[in-house]
C-alpha positions in Angstrom: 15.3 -28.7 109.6 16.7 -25.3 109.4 14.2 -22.9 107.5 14.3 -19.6 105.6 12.9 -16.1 107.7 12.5 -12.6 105.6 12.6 -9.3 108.0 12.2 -6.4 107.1 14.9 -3.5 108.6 13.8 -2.7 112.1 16.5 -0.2 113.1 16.9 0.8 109.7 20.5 -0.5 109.3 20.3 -2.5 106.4 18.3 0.7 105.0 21.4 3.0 105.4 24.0 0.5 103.2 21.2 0.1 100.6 20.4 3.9 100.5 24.2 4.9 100.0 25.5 2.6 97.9 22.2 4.1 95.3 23.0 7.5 96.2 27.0 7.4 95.5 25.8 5.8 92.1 23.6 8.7 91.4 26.0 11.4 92.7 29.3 10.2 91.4 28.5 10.4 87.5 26.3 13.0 88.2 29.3 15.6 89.9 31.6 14.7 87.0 29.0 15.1 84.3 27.4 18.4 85.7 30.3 20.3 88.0 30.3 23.7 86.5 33.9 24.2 85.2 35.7 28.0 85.5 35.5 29.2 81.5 39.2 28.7 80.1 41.0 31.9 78.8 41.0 30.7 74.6 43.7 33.2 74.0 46.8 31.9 74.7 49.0 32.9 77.4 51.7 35.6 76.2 49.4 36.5 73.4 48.2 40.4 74.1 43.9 40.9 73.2 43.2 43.1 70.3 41.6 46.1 72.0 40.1 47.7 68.6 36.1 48.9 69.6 34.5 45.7 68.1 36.5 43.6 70.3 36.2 45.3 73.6 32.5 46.1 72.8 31.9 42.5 72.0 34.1 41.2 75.5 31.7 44.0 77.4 28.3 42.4 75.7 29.6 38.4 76.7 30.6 40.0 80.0 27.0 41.2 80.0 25.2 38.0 79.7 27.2 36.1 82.3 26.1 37.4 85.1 23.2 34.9 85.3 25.9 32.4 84.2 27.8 33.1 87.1 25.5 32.7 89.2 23.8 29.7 87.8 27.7 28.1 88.5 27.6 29.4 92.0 24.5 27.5 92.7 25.6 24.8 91.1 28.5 24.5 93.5 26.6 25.1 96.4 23.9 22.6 95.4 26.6 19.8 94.7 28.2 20.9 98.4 25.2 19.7 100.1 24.7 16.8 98.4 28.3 16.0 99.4 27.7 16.8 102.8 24.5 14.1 102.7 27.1 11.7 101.3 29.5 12.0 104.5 26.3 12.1 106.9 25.3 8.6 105.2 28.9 7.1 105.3 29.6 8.5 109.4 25.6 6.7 109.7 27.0 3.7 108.5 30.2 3.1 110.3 28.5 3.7 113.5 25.8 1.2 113.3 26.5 -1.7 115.4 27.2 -4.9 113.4 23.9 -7.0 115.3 25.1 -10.2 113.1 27.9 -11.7 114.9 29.5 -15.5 114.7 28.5 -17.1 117.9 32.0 -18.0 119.5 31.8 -19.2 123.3 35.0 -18.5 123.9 34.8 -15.0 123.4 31.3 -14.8 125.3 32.8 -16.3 128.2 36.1 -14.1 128.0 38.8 -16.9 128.0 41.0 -18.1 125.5 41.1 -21.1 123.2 41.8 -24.4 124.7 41.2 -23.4 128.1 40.8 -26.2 130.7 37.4 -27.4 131.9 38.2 -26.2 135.4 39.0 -22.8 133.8 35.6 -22.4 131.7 33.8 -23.4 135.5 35.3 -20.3 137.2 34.8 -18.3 134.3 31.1 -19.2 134.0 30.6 -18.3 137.5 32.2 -15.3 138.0 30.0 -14.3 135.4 26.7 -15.5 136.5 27.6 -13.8 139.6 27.4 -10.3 137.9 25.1 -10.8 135.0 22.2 -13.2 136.5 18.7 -11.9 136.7 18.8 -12.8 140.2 21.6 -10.4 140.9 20.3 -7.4 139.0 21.9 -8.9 135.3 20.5 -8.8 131.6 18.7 -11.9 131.0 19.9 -11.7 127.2 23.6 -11.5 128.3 23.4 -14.5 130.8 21.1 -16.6 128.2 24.3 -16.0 125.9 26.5 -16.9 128.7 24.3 -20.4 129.6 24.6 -21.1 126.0 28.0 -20.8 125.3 29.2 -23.0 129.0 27.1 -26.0 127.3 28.3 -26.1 124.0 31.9 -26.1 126.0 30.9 -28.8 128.6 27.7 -30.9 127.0 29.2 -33.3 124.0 26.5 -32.7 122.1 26.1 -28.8 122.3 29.7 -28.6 121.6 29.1 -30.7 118.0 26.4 -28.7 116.7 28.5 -25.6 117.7 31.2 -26.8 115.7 29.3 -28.1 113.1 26.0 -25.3 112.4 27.7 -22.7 114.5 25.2 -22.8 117.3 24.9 -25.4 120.3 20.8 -25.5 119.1 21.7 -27.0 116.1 20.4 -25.9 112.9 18.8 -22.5 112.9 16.7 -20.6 110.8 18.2 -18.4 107.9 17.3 -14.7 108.5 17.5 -13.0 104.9 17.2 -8.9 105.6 15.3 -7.1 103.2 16.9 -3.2 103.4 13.5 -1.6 103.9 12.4 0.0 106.8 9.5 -1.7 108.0 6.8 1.3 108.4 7.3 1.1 104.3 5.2 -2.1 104.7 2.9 -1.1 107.3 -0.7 -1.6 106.6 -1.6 2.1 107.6 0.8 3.6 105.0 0.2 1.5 102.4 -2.0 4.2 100.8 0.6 6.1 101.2 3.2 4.4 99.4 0.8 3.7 96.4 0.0 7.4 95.8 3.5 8.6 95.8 4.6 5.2 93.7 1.8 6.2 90.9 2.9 10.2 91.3 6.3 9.5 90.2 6.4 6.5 88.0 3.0 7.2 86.5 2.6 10.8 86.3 5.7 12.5 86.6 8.2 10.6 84.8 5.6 9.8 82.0 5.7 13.9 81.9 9.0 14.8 81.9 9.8 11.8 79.4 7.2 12.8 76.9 8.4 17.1 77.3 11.8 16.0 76.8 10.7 13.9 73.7 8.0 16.1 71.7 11.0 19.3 72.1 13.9 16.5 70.8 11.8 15.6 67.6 11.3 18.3 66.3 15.4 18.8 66.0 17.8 17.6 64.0 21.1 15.9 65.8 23.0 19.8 65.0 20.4 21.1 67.1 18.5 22.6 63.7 14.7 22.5 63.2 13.4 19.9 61.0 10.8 22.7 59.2 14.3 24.5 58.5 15.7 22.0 57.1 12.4 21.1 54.8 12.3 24.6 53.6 16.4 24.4 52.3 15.9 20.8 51.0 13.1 22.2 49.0 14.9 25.5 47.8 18.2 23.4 47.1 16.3 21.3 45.1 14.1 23.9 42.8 17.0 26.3 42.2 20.6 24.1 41.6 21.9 27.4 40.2 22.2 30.8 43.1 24.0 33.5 43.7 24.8 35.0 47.5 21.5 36.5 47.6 19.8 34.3 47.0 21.5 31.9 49.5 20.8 34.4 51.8 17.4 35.3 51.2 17.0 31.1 51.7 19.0 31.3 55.4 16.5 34.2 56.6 13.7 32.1 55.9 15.1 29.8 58.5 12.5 28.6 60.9 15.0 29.8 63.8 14.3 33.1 63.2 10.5 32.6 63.8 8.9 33.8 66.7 6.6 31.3 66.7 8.8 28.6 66.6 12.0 30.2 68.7 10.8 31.7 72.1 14.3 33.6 71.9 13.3 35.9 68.9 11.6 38.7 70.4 8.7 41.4 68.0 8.4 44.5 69.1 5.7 47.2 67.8 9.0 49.5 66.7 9.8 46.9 64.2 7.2 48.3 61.7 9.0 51.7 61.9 12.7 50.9 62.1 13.0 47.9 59.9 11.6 49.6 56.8 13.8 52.7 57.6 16.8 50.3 57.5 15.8 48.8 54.4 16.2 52.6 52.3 19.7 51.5 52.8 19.9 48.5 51.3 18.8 48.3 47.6 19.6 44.9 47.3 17.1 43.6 49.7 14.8 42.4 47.1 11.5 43.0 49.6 9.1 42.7 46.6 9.4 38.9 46.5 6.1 37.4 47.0 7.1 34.0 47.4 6.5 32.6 50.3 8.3 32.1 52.8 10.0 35.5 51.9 7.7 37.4 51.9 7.0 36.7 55.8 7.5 39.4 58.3 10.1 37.3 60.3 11.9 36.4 57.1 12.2 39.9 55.8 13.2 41.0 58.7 15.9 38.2 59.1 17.2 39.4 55.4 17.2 42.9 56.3 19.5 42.4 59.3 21.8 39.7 57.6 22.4 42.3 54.7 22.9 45.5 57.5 25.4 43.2 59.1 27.3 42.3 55.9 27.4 46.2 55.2 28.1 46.8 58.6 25.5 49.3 59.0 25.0 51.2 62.8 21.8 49.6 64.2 19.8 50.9 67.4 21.4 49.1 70.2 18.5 48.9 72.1 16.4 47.1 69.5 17.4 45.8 66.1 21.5 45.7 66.9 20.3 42.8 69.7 17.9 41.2 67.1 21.2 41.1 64.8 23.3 39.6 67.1 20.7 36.5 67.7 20.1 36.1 63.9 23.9 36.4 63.0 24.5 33.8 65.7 22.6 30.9 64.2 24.0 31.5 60.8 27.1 29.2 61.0 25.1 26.2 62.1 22.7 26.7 59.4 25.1 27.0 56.7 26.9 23.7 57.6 22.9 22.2 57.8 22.8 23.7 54.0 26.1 21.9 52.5 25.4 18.6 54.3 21.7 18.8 52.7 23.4 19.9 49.9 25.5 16.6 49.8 22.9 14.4 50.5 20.9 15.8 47.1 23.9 15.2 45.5 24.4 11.5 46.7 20.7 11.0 45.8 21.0 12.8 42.5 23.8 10.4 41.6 21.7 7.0 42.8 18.2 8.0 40.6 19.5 10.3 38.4 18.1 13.5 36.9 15.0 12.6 38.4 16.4 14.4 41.8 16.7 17.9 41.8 20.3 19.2 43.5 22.4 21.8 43.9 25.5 22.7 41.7 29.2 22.8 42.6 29.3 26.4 41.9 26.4 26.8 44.5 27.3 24.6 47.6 31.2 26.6 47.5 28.7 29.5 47.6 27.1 28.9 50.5 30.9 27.9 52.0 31.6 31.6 51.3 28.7 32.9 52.9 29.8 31.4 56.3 32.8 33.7 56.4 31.1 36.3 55.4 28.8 36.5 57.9 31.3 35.8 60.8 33.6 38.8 59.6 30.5 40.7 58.5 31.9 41.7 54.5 30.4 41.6 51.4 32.2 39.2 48.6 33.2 42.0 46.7 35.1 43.7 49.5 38.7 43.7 50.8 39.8 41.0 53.2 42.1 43.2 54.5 38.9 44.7 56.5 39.2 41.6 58.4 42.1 43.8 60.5 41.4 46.4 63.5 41.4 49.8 63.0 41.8 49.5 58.8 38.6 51.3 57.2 37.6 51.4 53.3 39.6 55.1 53.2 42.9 53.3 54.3 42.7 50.6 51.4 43.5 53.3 48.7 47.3 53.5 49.9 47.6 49.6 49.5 47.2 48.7 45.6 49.4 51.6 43.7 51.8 52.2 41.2 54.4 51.5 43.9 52.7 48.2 45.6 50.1 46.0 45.3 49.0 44.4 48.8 45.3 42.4 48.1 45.6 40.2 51.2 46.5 39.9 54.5 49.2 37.4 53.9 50.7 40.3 51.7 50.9 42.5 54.0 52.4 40.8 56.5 55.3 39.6 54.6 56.2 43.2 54.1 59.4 44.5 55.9 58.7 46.2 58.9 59.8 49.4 57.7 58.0 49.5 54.6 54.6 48.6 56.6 54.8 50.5 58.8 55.2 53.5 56.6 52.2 52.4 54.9 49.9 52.4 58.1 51.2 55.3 59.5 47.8 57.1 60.6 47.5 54.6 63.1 48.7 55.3 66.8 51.4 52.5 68.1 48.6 50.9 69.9 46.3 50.1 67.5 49.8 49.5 64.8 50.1 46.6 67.6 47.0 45.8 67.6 47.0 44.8 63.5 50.0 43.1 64.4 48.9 40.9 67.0 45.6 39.5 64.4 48.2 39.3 61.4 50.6 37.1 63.8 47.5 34.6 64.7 45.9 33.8 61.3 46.3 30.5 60.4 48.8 29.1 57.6 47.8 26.1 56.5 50.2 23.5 54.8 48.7 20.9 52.7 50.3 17.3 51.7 48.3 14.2 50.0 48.9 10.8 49.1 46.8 8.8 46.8 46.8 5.2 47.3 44.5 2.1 47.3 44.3 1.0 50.6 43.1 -2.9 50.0 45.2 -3.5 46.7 48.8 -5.6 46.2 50.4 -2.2 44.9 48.3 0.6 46.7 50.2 3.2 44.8 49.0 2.2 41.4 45.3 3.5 40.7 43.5 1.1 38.4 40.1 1.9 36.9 37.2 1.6 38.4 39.4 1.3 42.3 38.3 2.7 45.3 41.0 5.5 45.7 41.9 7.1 49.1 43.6 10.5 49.4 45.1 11.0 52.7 45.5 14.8 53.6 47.7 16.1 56.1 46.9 19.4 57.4 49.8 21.5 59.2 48.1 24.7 61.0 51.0 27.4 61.9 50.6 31.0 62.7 51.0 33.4 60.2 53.5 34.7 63.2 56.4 31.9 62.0 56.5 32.9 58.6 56.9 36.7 59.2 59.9 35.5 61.4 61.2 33.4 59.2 60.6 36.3 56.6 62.2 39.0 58.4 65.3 36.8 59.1 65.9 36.0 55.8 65.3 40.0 55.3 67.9 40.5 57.5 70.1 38.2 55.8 69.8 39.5 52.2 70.8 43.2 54.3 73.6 41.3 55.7 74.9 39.9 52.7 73.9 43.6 50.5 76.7 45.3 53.2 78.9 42.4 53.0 79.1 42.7 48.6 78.9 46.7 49.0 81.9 46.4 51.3 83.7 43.7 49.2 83.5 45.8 46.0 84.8 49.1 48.1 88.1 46.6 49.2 88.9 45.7 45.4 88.3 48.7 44.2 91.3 49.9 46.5 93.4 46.8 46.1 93.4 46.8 42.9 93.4 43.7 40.6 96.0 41.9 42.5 93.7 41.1 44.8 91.5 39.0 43.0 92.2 35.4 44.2 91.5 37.2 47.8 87.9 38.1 46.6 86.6 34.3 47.0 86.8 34.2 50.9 84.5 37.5 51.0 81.4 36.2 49.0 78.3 35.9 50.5 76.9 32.3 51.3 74.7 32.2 48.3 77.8 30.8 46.6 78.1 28.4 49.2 74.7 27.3 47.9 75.7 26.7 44.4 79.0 24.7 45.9 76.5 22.3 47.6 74.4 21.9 44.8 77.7 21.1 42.5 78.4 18.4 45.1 75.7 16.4 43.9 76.9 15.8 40.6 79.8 13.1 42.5 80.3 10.3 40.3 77.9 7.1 40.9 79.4 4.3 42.7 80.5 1.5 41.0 78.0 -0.9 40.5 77.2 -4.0 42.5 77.2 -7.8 41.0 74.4 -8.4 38.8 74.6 -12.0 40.2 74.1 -10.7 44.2 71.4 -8.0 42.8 69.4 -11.1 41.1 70.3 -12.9 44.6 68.8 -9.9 46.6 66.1 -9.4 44.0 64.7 -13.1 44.6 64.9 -12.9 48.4 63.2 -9.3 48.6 60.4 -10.7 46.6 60.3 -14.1 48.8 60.2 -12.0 51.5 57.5 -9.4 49.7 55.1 -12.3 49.1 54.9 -13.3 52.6 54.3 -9.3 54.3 51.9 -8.9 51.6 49.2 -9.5 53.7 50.3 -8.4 57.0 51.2 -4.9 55.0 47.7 -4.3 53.6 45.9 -5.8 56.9 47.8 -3.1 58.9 47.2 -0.3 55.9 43.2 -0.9 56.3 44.0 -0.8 60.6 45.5 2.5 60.2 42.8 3.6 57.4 40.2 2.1 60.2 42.3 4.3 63.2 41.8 7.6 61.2 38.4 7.4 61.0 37.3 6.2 64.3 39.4 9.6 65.0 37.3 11.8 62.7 34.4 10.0 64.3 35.3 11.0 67.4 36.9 14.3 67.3 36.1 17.4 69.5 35.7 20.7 69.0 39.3 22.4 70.4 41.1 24.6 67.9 41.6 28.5 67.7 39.9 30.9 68.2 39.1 33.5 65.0 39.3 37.1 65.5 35.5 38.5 64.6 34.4 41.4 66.5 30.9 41.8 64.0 30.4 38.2 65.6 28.4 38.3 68.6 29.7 35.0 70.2 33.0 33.6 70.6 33.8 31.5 67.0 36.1 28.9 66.5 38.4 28.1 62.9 36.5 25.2 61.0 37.2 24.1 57.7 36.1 22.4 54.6 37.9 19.7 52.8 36.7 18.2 49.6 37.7 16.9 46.0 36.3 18.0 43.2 36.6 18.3 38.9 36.3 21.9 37.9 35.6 21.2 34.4 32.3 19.2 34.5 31.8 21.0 38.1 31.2 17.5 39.9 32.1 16.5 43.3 34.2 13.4 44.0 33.7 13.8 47.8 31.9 14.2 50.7 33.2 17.7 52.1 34.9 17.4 55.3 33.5 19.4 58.3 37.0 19.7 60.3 36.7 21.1 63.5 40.0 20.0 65.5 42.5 21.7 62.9 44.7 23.1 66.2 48.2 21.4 64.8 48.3 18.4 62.6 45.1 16.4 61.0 44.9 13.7 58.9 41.6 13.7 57.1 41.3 10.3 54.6 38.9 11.1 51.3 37.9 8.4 49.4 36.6 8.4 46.0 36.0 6.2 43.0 38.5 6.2 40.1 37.1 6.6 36.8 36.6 3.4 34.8 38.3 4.3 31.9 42.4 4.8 32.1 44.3 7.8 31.4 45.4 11.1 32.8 43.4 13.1 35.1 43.4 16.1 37.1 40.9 17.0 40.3 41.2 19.9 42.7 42.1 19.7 46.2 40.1 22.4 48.2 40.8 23.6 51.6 38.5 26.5 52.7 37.7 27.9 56.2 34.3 29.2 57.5 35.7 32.0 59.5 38.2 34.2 57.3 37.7 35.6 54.2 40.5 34.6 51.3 42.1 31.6 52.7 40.9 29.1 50.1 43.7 26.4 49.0 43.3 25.0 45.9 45.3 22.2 45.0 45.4 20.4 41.2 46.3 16.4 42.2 46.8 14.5 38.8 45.2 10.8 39.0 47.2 8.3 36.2 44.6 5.6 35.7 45.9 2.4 34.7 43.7 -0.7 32.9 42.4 -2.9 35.5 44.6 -6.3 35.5 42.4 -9.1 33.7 41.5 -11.7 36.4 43.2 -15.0 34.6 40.8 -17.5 33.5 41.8 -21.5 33.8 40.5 -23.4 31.1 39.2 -26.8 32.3 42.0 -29.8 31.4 41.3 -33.4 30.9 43.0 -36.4 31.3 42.7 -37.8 28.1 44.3 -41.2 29.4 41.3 -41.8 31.8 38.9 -40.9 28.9 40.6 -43.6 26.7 40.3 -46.0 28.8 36.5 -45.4 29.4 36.0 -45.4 25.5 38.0 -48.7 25.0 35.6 -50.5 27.9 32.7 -48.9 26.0 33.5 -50.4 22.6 34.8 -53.9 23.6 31.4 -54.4 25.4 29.8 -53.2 21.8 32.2 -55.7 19.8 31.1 -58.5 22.2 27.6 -58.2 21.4 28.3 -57.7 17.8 30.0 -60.9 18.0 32.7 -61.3 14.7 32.9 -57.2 14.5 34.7 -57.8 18.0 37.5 -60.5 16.6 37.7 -58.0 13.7 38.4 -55.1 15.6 41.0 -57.0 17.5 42.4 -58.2 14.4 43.0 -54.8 13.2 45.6 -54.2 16.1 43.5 -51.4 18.2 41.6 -48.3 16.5 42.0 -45.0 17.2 39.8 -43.5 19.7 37.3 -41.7 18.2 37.7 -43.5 14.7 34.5 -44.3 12.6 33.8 -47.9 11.8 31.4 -50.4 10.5 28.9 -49.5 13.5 28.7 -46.0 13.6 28.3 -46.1 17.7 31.5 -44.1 18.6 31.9 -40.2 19.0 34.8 -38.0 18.1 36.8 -36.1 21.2 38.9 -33.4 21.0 41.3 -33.3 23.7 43.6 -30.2 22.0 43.1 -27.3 24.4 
């Protein structure tokens, strides 16, 4: 009886399959995951790079710090090279190890082909035995194959258990190879083997398991401390009323901006001489406050810097200018850390009540503001127009006078050409250009909404007390589009102003007789007002009442049955948009920041909210994939009580200053539809007949009250008589 045999790998072949299959397993995800990609340009092609001294002193510092970057890719590369080149070693090790497992076919041993003759197999044995027997100088291995494979061709026996078990001895032993190399299992290196088993499985990975854990916990998933967030959550909670300062006296106390907590923060000895000498500039520092934690050195410090940057004050470059651009980078992160704490307050104020502390409306769209202010590095109270190259406080005087009144960036913009140019004209044609090229590439967002219900019969009727859904589409465009499509029309109204001027010359000259030839000449605003006189046509006649009540019945045949499959594939879509939101990446423009140390991208902020009781209705929105089109669902309870009301739509970005949408959206609240209510029916028939049973068996045992009763012709059910046993039912509904 055939057995079972387990060897180990004596040539180490088995070894080699097992060792690459685990090492393309471990190399493959690991090249795609980790292969340092070449950093993609941001700016679009075609588009020319504002060259104002922020920006090319900011490109210089990010140039700076890639260095080690570059050369952290480069070994990278190499690294992943040589583990590529181990890969081809192990596959060109594999396909030349000889297969030692073959099929044992006697034919092919003896070197002649199926079916061959018994004569033939003779001749073929012998010539072979003359060349490979151990007599004559031969392998004994080779002629042992060669003996055995002329008997299981001539001996009747040999030949079944070839054909059979695939050897002329019969059944053999099962040889299962375990892909090992057998000096793994060797009694002298089993010490070996133990020590570095327990290194790595019980000391190092242990180790690196536990470092990677204890530095995880002690982050949020934003990559935020968790003391940080303890010391907003308590702030947030204690003060639900707070002006910018004080939001930003909260974000220097950020735990990031620790030493002791942030190996990136770095204290020098000159910070006892420089940061006070800073702070004579700023009045509004407030560095009196004893509270802690403001009134920690790493926290006053933080404040001093974050108010020198909003003032845009000239720091030493070799010390507190690169402690400002590691404090001012952080800030966007912990902002959005301070509205989503902010929101959960909120959400926990509305479950318990007034018991839980939280922050106002008025101060969570605070804290929104701060974010652009600290990426363009302005005070609230200053022109956004400052957001522009080359355009300093002394230039802002020629924009608001008697003559014009330009506030924003949009306004300017929309100026013709001529006009704004005139008005910067003490700037050189490159740096003119350069204001040009930031203007073209702000955003213009356009903003559309539909309320519905998404699980009702009619989703566009809001009922109290419904779970409404306001679906926002964002369109992002270029500021560039409209100044085309601004100048165009510019061009037009020039067009048609020469057109009229030259007109009114021609009748002037004609004389009246000309009048009927005036009409051709107008301008195409009165082809305008001939379109808009085409609408008043007369209304067709109208159709059959009879085929509209025919139509009317098979639409709503036809209504009832997609009624379902209509609000199933509303709550797939609803479903679709936010696995999206879920899911989305961070790809969208780039802003243009030069106080911003890093490279910043255009977020927003969507929410709904009531301005006069200063409540929010929803969760803000964090969008971060705004490059074209978004669809961002908001969803929000209707108020329980019909009538007329009116929320705000807001729109506002974390990277420029005065681009804020505010949008009213009027809500009509109708009275929830009453759920009908079946009163129970009886069969009064069945009850009869139940009563009648009932009272003959009573006149039976009365005896002559039963004849009696009969007698009378029937009584009414329900009727009193002489015994007093029946009850009166009302069957009336």
């Amino acid at each position: 009886m055939a057995g079972m045999k387990f060897e180990y790998d004596e040539s180490g072949s088995t070894f080699y399959y097992f060792l690459l299959a685990f090492y393309a397993l471990v190399l493959l995800p690991m090249t795609y995951y980790f292969w340092p990609t070449s950093q993609s340009d941001r700016i679009e092609q075609g588009k020319r790079k504002c060259h104002c001294d922020g920006c090319q002193m900011k490109r210089h510092l990010l140039k700076s710090f890639s260095p080690w970057k570059e050369r952290k890719k480069k070994l990278l590369k190499l690294l992943f090279f040589v583990l590529w080149i181990i890969l081809a070693v192990l596959l060109y090790k594999v396909n030349t190890i000889k297969v030692e497992w073959m099929d044992f076919d006697p034919y092919n041993v003896l070197g002649i082909d199926r079916g061959a003759s018994p004569m033939d197999i003779r001749r073929a044995y012998r010539q072979l035995s003359l060349t490979h027997h151990p007599d004559k100088g031969g392998d004994p291995q080779v002629f042992q194959q060669i003996s055995k494979a002329y008997r299981a061709l001539t001996n009747e026996q040999d030949r079944k258990n070839w054909e059979i078990h695939g050897s002329p001895d019969g059944p053999t032993a099962i040889n299962f190879g375990i892909a090992l190399p057998k000096w793994l299992v060797r009694q002298e290196n089993s010490m070996l083997v133990l020590g570095v088993y327990g290194l790595v499985f019980m000391v190092l990975l242990p180790v690196v398991v536990g470092t990677w854990w204890y530095r995880t916990i002690k982050f949020t998933g934003e990559s935020i401390l968790l003391q940080t967030t303890e010391i907003f959550r308590y702030f947030l909670m204690r003060t639900p009323n707070m002006s910018f300062r004080r939001i930003l006296m909260i974000l220097a106390s950020a735990c990031e901006f620790n030493r002791l907590q942030n190996p990136e923060v770095v204290e020098r000895p000159s910070d006892n001489e420089e940061v006070p000498m800073v702070m004579k500039q700023l009045p509004q520092v407030n560095e009196k406050n004893k509270e802690p934690p403001f009134c920690l050195p790493y926290a006053l410090k933080a404040r001093v810097l974050l108010h020198a940057h909003l003032s845009r004050l000239d720091l030493n470059p070799n010390t507190l200018e690169v402690d400002r651009r590691t404090v001012v980078c952080k800030c966007p992160a912990l902002l959005q850390e301070m509205v989503s704490l902010s929101m959960q307050l909120v959400a926990c104020a509305q479950y318990y009540g007034s018991r839980c502390g939280h922050p106002r409306l008025e101060t969570i769209e605070c804290i929104m503001k701060l974010s652009p202010m600290i990426v363009q590095g302005l005070w609230e109270n200053k022109s956004p127009i400052l957001q522009l190259p080359h355009i300093s406080e002394d230039s802002l005087r020629h924009f608001v006078t008697r003559k014009r009144n330009i506030r924003t960036i949009r306004q300017l913009a929309l100026m013709p050409d001529s006009e704004r140019r005139a008005l910067l004209r003490s700037l050189t044609e490159d740096q003119y250009r350069d204001v040009m090229t930031v203007c073209a590439g702000m955003p213009q967002v356009d903003v559309q909404s539909k309320i519905e219900v998404i699980d009702d019969d009619k989703p566009e009727q809001v009922t109290a007390s419904s779970l409404v859904t306001v679906t926002v589409t964002l369109t992002r465009r270029d500021l560039a589009e409209l100044m085309s499509a601004t100048s165009a029309q510019q061009q037009q109204q020039q067009q048609q102003q020469q057109k009229q001027s030259a007109a009114a010359s021609a009748n002037d000259e004609a004389g009246r007789n000309t009048e009927n030839d005036e009409d051709d000449d107008l301008p195409p605003l009165v082809e305008m007002s001939v379109d808009g006189d085409a609408q008043q046509q007369p209304a067709a006649e109208a159709p059959d009442e009879d085929a509209d009540e025919a139509d009317g019945a098979g639409a709503s045949r036809d209504g009832d049955e997609s009624d379902g499959e209509s609000g199933w594939d509303r709550v797939q879509e609803q479903l679709r948009r936010d696995n999206s939101l879920d899911t989305r990446s961070r790809t969208t423009r780039v802003v243009h920041c030069p106080m911003f140390p890093g490279e910043k991208l255009e977020f927003w902020w969507l929410y709904i909210c009531d301005k006069r009781v200063s409540k929010l209705l929803t969760q803000p929105v964090f969008i971060t994939s705004l490059d074209d089109t978004e669809q961002v669902p908001l969803r929000f309870q209707a108020p329980d009580k019909p009538g007329s009301y009116t929320y705000t739509l807001c729109l506002r970005s974390d990277s420029y200053l005065d681009l804020e949408l505010n949008l009213p959206i009027r809500l009509d609240v109708l009275p929830a539809a009453e759920v009908p209510v079946k009163k129970p029916v009886y069969d009064s028939s069945d009850q009869d007949d139940a009563d009648s049973d009932y009272d003959d068996e009573s006149d039976i045992d009365a005896g002559g009250g039963a004849r009696q009763r009969r007698g009378g012709g029937g009584a009414r059910p329900g009727a009193d008589d002489s015994d007093g046993g029946s009850t009166e039912y009302d069957y009336s509904e």
